[in-house]
TORTORZA-350011 format. One record per atom (N, C-alpha, C): residue in one letter; x, y, z. Coordinates in steps of 0.1 Angstrom, whole numbers, padded with zeros to 4 digits, always signed. Atoms other than C-alpha are relative to their C-alpha. Layout:
N
AXYZ...
//
This chain:
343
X+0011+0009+0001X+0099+1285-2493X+0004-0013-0007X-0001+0009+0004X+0106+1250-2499X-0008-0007-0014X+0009+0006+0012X+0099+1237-2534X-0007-0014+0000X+0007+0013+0000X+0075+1211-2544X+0014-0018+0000X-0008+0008+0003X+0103+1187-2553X+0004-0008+0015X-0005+0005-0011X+0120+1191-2518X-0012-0007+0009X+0011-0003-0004X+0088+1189-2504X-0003-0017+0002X+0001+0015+0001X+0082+1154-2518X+0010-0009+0005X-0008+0009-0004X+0113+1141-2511X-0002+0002+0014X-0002+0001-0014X+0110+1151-2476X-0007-0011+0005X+0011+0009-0005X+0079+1132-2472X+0005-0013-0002X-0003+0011+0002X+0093+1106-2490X+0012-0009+0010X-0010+0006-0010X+0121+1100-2462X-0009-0003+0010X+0005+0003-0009X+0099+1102-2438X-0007-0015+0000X+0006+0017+0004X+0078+1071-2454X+0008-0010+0002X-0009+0005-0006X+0110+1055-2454X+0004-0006+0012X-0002+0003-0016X+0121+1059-2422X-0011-0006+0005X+0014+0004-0007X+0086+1048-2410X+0002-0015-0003X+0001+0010+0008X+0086+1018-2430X+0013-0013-0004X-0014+0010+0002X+0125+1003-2429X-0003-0007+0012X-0004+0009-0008X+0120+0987-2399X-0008-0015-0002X+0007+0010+0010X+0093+0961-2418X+0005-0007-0011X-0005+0011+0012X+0117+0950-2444X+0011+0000+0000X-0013+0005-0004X+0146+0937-2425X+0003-0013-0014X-0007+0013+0009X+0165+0909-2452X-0003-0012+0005X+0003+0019-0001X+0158+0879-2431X-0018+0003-0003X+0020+0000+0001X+0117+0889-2432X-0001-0006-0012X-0003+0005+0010X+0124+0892-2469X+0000-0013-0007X-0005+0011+0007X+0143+0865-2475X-0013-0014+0000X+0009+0015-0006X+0116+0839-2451X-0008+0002-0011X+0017+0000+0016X+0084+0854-2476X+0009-0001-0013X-0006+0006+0011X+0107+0849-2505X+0002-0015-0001X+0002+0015-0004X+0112+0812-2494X-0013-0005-0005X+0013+0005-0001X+0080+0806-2488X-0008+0001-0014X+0005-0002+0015X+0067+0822-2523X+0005-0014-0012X-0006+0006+0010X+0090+0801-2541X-0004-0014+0003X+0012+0018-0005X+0078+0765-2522X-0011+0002-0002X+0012+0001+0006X+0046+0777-2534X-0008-0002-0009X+0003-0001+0018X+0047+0780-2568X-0007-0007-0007X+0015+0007+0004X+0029+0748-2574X-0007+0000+0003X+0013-0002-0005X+0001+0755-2557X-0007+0008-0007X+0007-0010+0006X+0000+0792-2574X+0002-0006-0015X-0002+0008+0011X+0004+0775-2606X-0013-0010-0004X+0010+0009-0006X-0022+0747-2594X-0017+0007+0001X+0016-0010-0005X-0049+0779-2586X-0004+0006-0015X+0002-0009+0015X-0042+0792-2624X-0007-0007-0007X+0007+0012+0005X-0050+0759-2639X-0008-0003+0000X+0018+0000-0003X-0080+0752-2620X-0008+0011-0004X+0000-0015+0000X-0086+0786-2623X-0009+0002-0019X-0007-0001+0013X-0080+0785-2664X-0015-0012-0003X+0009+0012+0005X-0100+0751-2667X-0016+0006+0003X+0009-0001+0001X-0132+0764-2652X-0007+0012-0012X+0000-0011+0005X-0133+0796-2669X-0004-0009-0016X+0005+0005+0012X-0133+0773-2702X-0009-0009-0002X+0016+0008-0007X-0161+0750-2689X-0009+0011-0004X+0009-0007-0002X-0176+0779-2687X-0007+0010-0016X+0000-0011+0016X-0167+0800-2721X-0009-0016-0013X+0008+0006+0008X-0178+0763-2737X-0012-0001+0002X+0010+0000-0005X-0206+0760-2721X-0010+0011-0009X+0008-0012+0006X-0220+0798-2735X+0005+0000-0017X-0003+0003+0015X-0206+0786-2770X+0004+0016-0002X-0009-0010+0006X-0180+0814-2770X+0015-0004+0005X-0014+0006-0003X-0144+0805-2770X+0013+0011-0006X-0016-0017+0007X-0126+0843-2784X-0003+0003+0010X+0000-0008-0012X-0130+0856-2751X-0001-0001+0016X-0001+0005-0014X-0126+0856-2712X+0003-0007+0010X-0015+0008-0003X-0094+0835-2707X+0000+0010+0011X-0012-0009-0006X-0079+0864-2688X-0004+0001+0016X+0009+0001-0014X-0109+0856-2658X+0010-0009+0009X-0007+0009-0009X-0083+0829-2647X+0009+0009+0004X-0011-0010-0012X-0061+0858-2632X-0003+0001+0013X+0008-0003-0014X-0084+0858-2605X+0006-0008+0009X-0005+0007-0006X-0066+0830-2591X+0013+0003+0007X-0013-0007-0009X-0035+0851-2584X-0001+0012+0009X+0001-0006-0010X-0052+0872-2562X+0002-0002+0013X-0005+0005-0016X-0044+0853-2528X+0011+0007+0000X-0011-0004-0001X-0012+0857-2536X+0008+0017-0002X+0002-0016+0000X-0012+0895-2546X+0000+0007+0012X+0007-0009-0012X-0036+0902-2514X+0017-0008+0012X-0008-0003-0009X-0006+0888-2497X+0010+0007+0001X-0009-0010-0001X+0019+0905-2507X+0003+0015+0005X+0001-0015-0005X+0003+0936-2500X-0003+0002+0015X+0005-0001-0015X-0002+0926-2466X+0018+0006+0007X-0016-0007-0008X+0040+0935-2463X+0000+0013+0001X+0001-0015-0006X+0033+0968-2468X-0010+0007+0007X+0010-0010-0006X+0000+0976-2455X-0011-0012+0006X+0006+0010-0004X-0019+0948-2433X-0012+0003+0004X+0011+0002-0006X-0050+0965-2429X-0009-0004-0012X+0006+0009+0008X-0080+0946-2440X-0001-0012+0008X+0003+0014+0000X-0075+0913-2420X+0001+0003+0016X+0002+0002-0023X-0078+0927-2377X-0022-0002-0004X+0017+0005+0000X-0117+0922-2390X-0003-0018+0003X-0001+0016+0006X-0113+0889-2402X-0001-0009+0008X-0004+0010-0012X-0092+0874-2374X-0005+0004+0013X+0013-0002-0008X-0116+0889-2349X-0010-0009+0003X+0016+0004-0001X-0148+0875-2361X+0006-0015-0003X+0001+0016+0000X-0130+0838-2368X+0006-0002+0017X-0004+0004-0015X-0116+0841-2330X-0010+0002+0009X+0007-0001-0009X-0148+0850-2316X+0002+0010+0009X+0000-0013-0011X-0140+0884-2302X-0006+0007+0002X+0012-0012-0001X-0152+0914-2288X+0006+0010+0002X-0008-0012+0002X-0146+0946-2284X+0007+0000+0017X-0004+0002-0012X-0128+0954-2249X-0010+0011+0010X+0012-0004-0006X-0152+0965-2218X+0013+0011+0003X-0004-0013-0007X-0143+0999-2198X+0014-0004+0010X-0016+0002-0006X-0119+0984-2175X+0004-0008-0004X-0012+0007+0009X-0103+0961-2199X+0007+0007-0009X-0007-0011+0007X-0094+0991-2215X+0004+0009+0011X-0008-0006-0007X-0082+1006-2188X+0014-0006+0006X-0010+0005-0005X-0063+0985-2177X+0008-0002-0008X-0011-0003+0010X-0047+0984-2212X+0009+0007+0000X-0010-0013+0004X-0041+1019-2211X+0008+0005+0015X-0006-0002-0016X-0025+1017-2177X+0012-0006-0007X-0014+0007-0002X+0001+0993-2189X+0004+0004-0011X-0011-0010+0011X+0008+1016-2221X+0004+0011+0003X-0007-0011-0007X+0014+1045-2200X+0012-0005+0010X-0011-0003-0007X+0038+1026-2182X+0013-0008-0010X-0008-0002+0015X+0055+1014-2214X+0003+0012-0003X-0002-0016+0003X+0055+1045-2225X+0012+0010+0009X-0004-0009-0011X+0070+1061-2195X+0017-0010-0002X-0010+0004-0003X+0102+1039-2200X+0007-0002-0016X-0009-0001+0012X+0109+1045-2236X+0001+0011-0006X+0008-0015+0008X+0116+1078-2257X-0001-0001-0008X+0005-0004+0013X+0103+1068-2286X-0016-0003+0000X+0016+0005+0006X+0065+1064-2295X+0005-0020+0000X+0005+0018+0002X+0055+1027-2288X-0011-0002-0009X+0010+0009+0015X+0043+1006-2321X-0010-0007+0003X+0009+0007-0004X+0008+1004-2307X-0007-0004-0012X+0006+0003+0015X-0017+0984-2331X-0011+0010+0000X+0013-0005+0002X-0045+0996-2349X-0013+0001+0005X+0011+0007-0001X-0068+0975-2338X+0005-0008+0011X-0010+0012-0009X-0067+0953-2303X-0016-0008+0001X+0015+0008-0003X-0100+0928-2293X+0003-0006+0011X-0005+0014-0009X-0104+0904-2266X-0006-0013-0003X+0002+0014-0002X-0110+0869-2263X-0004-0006+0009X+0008+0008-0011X-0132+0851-2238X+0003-0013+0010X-0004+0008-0006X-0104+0830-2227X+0005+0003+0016X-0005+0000-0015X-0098+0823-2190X+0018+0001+0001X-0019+0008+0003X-0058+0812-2201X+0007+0020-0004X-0012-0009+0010X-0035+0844-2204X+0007-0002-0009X-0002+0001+0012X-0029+0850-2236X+0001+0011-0006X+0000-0009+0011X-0020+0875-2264X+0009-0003-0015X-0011+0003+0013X-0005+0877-2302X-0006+0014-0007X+0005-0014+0009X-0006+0902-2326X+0000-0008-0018X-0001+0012+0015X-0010+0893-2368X-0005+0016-0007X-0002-0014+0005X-0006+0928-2390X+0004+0007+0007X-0002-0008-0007X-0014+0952-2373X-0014+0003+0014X+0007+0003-0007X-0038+0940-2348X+0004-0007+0013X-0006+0008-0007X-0036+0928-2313X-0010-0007+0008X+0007+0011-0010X-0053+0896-2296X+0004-0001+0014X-0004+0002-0020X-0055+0899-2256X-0015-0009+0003X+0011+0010-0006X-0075+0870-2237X-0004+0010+0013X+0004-0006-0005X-0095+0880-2212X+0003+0000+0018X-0007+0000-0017X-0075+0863-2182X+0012+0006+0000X-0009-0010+0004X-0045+0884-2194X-0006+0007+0009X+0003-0016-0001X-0061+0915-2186X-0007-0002+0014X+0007-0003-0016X-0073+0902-2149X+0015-0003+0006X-0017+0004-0003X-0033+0893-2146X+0006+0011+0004X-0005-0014-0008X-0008+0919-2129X+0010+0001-0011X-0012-0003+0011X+0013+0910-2162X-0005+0005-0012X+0004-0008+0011X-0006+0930-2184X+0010+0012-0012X-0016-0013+0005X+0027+0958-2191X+0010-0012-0008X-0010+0009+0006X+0050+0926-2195X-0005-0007-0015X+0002+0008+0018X+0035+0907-2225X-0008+0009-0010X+0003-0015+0009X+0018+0940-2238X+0017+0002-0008X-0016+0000+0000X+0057+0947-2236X+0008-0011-0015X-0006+0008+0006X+0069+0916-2257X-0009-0003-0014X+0008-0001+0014X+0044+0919-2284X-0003+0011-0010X-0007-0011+0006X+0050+0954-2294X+0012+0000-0004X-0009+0005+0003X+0078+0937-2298X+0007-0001-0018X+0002+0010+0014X+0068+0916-2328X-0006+0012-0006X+0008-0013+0005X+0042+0947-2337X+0013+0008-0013X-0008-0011+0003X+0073+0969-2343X+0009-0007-0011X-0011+0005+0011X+0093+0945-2363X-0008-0006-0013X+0004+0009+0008X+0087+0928-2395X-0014-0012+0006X+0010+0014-0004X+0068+0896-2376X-0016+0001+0001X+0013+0000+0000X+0033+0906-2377X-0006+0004-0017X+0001-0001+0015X+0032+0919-2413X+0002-0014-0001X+0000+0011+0006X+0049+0887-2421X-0010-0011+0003X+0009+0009-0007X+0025+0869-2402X-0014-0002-0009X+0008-0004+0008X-0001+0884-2421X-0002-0007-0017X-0010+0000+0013X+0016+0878-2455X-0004-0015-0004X-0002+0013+0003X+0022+0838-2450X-0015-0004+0001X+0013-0001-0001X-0013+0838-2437X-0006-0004-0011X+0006-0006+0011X-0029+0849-2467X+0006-0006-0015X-0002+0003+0011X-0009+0829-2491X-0008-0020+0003X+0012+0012-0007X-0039+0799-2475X-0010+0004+0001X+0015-0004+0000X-0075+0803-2489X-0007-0004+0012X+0011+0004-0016X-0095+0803-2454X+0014-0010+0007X-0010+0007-0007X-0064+0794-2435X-0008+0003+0014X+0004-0005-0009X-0067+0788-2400X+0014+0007+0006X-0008-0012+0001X-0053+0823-2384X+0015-0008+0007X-0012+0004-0006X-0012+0818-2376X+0002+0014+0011X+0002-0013-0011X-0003+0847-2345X+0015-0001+0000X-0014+0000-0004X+0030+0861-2341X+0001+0001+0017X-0004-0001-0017X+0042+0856-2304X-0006-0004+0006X+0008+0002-0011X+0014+0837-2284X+0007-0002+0010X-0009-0003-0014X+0024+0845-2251X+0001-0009+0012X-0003+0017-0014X+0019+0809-2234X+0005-0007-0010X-0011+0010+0005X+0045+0799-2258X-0005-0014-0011X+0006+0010+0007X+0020+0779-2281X+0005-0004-0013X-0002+0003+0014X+0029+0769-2316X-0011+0001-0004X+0010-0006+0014X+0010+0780-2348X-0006-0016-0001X+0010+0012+0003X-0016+0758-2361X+0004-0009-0006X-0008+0012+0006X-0006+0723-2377X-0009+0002-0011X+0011+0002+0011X-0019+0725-2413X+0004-0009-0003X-0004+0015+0010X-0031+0693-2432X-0003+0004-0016X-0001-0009+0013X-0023+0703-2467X-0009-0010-0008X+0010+0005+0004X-0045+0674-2482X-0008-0009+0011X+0006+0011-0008X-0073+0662-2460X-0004-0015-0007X+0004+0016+0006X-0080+0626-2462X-0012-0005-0004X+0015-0004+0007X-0109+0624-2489X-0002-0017-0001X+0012+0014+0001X-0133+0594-2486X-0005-0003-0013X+0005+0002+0013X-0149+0584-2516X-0005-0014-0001X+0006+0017+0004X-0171+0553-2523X-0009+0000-0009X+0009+0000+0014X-0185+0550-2560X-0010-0005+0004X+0012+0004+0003X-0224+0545-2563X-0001-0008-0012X+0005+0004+0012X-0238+0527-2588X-0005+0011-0011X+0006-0012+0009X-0248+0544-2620X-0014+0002+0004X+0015-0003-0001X-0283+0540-2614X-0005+0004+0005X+0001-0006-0012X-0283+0558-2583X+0000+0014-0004X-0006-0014-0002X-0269+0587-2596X-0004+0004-0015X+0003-0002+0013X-0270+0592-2634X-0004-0012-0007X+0000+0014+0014X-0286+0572-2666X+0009+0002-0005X-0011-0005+0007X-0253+0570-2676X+0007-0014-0003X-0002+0020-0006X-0237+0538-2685X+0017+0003+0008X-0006+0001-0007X-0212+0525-2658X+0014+0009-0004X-0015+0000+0005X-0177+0532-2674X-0001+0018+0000X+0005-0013+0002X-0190+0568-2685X-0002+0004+0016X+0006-0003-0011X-0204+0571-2646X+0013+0002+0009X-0013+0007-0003X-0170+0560-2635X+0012+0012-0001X-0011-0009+0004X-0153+0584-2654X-0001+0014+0005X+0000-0012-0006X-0170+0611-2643X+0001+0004+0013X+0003+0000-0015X-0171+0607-2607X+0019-0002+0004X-0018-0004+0002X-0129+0603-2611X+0006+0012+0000X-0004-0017+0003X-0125+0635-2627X-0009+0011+0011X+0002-0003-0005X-0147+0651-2603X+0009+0003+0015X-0008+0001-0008X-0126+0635-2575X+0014+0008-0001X-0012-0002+0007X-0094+0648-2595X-0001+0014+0005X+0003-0014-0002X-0110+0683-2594X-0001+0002+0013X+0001-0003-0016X-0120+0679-2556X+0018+0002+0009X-0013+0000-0003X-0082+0674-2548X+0010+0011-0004X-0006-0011+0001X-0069+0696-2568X-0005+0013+0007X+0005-0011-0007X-0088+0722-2552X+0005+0003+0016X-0002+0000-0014X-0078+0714-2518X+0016+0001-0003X-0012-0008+0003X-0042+0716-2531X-0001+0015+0004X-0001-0017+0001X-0050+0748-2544X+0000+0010+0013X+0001-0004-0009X-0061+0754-2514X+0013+0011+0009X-0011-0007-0006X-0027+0766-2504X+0011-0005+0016X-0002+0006-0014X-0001+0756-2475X+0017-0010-0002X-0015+0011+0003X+0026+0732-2497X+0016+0011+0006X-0017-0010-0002X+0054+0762-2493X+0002+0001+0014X+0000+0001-0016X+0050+0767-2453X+0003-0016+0001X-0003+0016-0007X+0048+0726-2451X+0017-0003-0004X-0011+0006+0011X+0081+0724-2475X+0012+0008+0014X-0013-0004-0006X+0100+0750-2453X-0003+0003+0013X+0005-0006-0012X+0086+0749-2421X+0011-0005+0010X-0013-0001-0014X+0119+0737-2398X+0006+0015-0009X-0009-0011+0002X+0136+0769-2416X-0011+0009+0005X+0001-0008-0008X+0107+0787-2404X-0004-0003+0020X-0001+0000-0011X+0104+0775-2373X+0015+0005+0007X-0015-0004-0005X+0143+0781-2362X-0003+0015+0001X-0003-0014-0003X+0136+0817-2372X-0013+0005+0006X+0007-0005-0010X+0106+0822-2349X+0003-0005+0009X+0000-0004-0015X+0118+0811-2323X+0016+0011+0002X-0006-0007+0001X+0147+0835-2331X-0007+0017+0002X+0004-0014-0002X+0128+0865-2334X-0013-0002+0015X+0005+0000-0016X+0110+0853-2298X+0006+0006+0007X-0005-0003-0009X+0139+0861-2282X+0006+0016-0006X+0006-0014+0005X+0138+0893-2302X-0009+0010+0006X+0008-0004-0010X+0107+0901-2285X+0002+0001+0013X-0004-0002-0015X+0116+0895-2253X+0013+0010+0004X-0011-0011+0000X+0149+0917-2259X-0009+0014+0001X+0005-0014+0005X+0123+0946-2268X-0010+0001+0014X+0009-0001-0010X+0102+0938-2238X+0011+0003+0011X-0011-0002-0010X+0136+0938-2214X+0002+0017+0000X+0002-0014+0004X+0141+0971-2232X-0009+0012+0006X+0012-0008-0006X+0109+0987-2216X+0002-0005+0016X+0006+0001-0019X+0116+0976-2181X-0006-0012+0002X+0014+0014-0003X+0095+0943-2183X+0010-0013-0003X-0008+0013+0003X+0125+0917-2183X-0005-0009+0013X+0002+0007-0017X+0121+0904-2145X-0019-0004+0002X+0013+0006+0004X+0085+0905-2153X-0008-0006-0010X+0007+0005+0009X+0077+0891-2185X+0009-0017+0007X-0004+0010-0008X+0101+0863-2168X-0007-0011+0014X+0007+0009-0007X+0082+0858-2138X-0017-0006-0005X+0015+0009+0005X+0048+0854-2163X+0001-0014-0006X-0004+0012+0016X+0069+0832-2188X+0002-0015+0013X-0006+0008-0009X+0079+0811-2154X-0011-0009+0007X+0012+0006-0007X+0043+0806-2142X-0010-0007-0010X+0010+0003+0009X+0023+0801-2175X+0003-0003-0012X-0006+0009+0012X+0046+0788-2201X+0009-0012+0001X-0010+0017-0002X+0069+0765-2184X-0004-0010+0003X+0013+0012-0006X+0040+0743-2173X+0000-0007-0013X+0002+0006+0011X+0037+0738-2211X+0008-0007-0011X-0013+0006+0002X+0073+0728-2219X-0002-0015-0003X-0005+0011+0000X+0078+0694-2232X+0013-0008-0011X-0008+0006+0005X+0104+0675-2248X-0001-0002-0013X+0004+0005+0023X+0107+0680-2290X+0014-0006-0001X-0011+0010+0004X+0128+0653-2305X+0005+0008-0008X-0002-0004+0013X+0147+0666-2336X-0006+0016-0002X+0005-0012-0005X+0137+0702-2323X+0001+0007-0019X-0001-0011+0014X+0154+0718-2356X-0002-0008-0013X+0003-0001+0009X+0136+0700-2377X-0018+0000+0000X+0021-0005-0002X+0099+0710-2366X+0003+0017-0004X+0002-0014-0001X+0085+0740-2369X-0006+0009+0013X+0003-0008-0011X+0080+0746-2336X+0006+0016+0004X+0000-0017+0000X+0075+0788-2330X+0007+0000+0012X-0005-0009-0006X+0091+0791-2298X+0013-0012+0010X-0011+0008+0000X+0123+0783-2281X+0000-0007+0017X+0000+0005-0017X+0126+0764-2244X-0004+0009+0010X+0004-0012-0007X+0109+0787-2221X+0014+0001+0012X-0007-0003-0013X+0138+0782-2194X+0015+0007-0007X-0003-0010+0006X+0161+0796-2222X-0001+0015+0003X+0012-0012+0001X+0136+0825-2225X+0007+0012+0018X-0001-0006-0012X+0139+0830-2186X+0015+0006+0005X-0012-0002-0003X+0178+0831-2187X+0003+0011-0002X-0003-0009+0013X+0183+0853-2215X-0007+0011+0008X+0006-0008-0007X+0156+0878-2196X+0006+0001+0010X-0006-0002-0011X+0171+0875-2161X+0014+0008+0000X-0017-0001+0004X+0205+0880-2177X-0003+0021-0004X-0001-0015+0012X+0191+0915-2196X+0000+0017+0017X+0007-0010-0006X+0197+0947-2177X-0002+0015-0007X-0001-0011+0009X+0191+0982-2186X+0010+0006-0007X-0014-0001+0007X+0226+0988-2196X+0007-0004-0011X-0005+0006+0014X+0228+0961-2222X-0011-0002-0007X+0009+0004+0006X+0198+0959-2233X-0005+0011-0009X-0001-0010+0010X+0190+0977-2264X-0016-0007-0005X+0014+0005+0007X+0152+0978-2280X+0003-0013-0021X-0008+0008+0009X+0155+0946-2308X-0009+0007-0013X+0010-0001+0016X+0126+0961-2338X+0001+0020+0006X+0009-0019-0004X+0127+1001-2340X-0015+0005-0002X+0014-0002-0001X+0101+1018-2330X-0008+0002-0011X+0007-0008+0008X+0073+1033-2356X-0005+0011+0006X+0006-0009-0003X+0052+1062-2350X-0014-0007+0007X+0009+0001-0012X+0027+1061-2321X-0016+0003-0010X+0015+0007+0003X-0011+1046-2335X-0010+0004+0007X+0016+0000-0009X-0044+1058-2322X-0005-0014+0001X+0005+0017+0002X-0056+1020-2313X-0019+0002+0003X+0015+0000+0007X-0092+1015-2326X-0009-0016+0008X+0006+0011-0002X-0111+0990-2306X-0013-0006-0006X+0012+0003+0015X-0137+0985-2334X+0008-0008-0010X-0008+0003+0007X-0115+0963-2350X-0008-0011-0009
//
């Protein structure tokens, strides 16, 4: 009879094993990057953070107590970290800000059509998500972001349902959707970033300070206050509005966004190695040939944007090129997901 000891440890391999294929060194390294170009921001969240909190304590004429409320400000950053090990919590979120829905009877069939024929062409359990939705777009489309997966709704009337299902289990299985998660989340009310959209789009362009208007009133408008005094306080206000939008979050992605752009469109062709892998090279090719090369244009100074994905006729080479013989799955699998369309 196996003692408790072994017992633990066994389990504990198994977590392991489950779990190494999520915290590859370059994943690492990018969220380490990015943490560290952040720092004034999270720094910037404490302060604000710190200042109100003593507004607040002077305010109730007590000043021995309730400093420690400005920790609350390093919760973004917390909730993202925990998004590397465990990303559920945010297939709600990015649902209800994308406007989805759950998926009908034959959009779920037709899902589970093209995961039985995944399935049937690999022997390990395929890294399905937790959670999948659709989207009410005419445009074939999908991405995944934790452990969630985004399918449009002209996807799923398409015959390439297997292929880019295929190339996003991809991303699922590796690091890139945790991380996705992760960077996400270090941006109060960001808008959502997706690993792998499958018509080859680039992530959202954030403006890390929007362009604030401001046109002083007169005092008399606003407060009995005299001018200079009126002046001063409608400054510091301003000061505070800014900093907040700082706080907001976003400087570390803007600081290192050609190093992450280079390495998504690196781990693109990642994906598409894992989708070759299943049988879906000649077909995620002829989707990528009809409905991403259309959207191809010319980036100047390519490596030093952040553009997520790499030349689609690249893309198409690199696939045509792949056969079953050299083609090796690029993210190990995980263990096979009941997928929850209540997401």
């Amino acid at each position: 009879m196996p003692s408790f000891l072994q017992t633990t440890r066994d389990k504990a391999h198994v977590i392991l094993d489950r779990e190494r294929p999520f915290f590859t060194p370059g994943a690492m390294s990018m969220y380490a990057l990015a943490l560290i170009a952040e720092a004034p921001v999270i720094i910037a969240r404490y302060l604000l953070a710190l200042l109100i909190v003593f507004a607040v304590l002077v305010i109730e004429g007590n000043l021995h107590g309730g400093i420690e409320w400005a920790l609350v400000a390093l919760l973004p950053t917390a909730w993202s970290a925990v998004a590397l090990f465990n990303p559920t919590g945010g297939a709600w979120w990015w649902q209800t800000r994308a406007g989805g829905r759950e998926p009908s009877k034959r959009e779920q069939l037709a899902y589970q059509d093209a995961v039985q024929l995944l399935q049937a062409n690999s022997e390990k359990p395929l890294p399905l998500p937790a959670h999948w939705f659709v989207i009410d777009n005419p445009q074939p489309d999908a991405a995944v972001c934790g452990d969630a997966l985004m399918v449009s709704r002209g996807l799923l009337e398409t015959d390439h349902v297997a292929a880019v299902l295929a190339h996003e289990l991809g991303h699922l299985g590796s690091p890139d959707a945790r991380l996705t998660t992760a960077i996400n989340r270090l941006i109060v009310f960001s808008t959502p970033f997706r690993a792998g959209a499958a018509a080859g789009r680039s992530r959202p362009q954030m403006e890390l300070v929007p362009r604030l208007q401001y046109t002083p009133r007169p005092a008399t408008d606003v407060f009995d206050l005299e001018p200079g005094l009126t002046q001063a306080l409608f400054g510091f206000l301003r000061f505070l509005f800014i900093v907040s939008l700082f706080a907001k979050g976003g400087l570390g992605l803007w600081l290192t966004g050609p190093v992450w752009g280079r390495y998504w469109r690196e781990r693109e062709y990642k994906a598409d190695q894992y989708a070759a892998s299943l049988g879906q090279a000649e077909e995620l090719a002829d989707f990528l040939e009809v409905h991403a090369l259309i959207h191809d244009n010319p980036i100047p100074f390519l490596w030093l944007t952040e553009h997520t994905h790499p030349p689609t006729e690249l893309r198409l080479d690199r696939l045509r090129a792949a056969t079953p013989a050299t083609t090796e799955a690029a993210p190990d699998s995980v263990p096979d997901v009941e997928p929850d369309v209540a997401a």
